[in-house]
N, C-alpha and C positions, 0 to 999 in steps of 0.2 A: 135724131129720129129718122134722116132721111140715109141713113145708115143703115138703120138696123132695116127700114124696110127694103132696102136693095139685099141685103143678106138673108132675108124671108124668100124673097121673090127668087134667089140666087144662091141658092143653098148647096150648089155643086163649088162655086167660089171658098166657102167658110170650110166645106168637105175637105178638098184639096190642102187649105191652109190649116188644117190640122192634120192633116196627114205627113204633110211638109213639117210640120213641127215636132209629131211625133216620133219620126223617122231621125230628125235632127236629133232631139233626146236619145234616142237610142244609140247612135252613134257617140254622141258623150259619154254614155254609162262604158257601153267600151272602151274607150278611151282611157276612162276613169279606171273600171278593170283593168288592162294593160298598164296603167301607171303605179297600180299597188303591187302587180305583180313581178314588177323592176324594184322597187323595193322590198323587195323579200319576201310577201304572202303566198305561200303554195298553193295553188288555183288548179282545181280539177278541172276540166272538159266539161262547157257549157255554163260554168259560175259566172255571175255577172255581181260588182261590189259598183252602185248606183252611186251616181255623183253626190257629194256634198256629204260624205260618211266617211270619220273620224277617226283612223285604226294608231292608237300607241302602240309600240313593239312589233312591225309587221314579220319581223321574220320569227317570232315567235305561236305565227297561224298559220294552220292548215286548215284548207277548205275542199272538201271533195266535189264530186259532180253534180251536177246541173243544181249549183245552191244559189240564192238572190237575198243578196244583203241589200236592204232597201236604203231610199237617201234618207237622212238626218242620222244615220244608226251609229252610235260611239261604243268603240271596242276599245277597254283601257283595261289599264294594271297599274296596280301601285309595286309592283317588283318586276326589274327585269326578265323574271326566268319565268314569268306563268304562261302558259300553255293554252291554246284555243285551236280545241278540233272539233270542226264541223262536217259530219260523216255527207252522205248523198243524199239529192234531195231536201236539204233545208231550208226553211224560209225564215227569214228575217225580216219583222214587218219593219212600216218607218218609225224613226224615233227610238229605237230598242235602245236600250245599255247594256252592254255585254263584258261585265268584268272577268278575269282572266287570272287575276292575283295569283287563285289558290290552284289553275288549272282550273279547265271549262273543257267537256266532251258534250257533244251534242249527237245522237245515232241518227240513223235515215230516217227520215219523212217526216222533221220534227218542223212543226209550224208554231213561231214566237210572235205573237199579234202587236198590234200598235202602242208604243209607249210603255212597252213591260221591261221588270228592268230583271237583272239578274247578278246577284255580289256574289261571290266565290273568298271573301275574307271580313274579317270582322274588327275591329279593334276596342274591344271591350269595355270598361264604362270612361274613358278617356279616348276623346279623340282623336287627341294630338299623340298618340303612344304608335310605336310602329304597327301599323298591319300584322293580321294573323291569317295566312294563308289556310284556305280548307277548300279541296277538292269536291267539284260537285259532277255525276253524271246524268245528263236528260237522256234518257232510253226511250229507243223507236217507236214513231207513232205518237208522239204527243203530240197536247196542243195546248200551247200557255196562252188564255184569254187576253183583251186587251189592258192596259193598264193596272195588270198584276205584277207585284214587287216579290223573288226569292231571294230570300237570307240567306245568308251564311249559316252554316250550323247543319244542316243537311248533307245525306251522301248522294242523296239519288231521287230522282222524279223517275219512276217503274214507267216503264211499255203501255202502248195502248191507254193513258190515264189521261185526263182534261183537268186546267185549272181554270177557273170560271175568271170570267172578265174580273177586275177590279180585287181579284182576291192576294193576300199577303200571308205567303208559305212560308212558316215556320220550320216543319218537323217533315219527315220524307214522304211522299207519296208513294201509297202502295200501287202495282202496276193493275191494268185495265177497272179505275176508277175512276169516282169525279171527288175532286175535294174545289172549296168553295168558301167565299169570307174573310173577316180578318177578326183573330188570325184562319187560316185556312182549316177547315176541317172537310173529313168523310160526307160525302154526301150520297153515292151511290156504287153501288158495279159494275160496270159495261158488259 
């Protein structure tokens, strides 16, 4: 108690030690960037890949400028050869799954919220049977809500389009909409 009332009273103290702390995190997350980038992930000018985030296959990523792979975020493939390009400007929130199998393109400005996850392969009604790689493109300007799941089985999430929080896409989005739900459907135009 006689804690918290010095840290009331002294609020430049607690200021300080979060500054010092944040400052310290930051210096990690680079660190952490530079560490991915010695093993093999092509890092544009100003990308930052945040501690404690997952990447199988690094030299099988490219990520352009000023993009922010947040921490907890797992980039995997179930096959050596799949592909993740992440054009400029991309955000990756925390928690993401970014599978890669079938190839993964991401365009500029696309923002993937908390916890959304994203498959690029499917292995049809047996689990245990090899993956089936399928190519998926997010085009520019999107925004995948938090805690929405995309399938395999799609080509494309179109330009300018929103997938609503908690929603599970099916079928392709067409570009400057909102699709919404599970599974995902049409909800408006932008």
């Amino acid at each position: 108690m006689r804690l918290k009332a010095f840290f009331q009273k002294n609020g430049y103290v607690l200021g300080f030690f979060r500054l010092f702390t944040r400052s310290f995190i930051k210096v990690l997350h680079v660190l952490n960037t530079n560490r991915w980038r010695i093993m093999g992930v092509k890092l544009g000018k100003g990308s930052i890949i945040q501690m404690s985030t997952k990447i199988e296959n690094p030299k099988q990523i490219i990520i352009g400028d000023n993009c922010l792979i947040a921490s907890g975020t797992v980039i995997d493939s179930e096959k050596n050869d799949g592909k993740l390009i992440l054009k400029n400007n991309v955000q990756i929130n925390k928690g993401v799954r970014l599978d890669h199998t079938g190839n993964l393109v991401i365009y500029d400005n696309v923002l993937v919220s908390e916890y959304s996850t994203v498959y690029t392969h499917s292995h049809g009604h047996n689990p245990r049977s090899n993956a089936v790689p399928q190519s998926l493109i997010i085009r520019e300007k999107t925004w995948i809500g938090s805690h929405s799941i995309i399938l395999s089985g799609i080509n494309e999430i179109g330009s300018n389009s929103i997938v609503a929080s908690g929603s599970i896409v099916t079928k392709t989005v067409e570009s400057k909409s909102v699709y919404g739900g599970n599974p995902a459907k049409y909800i408006k135009s932008l």
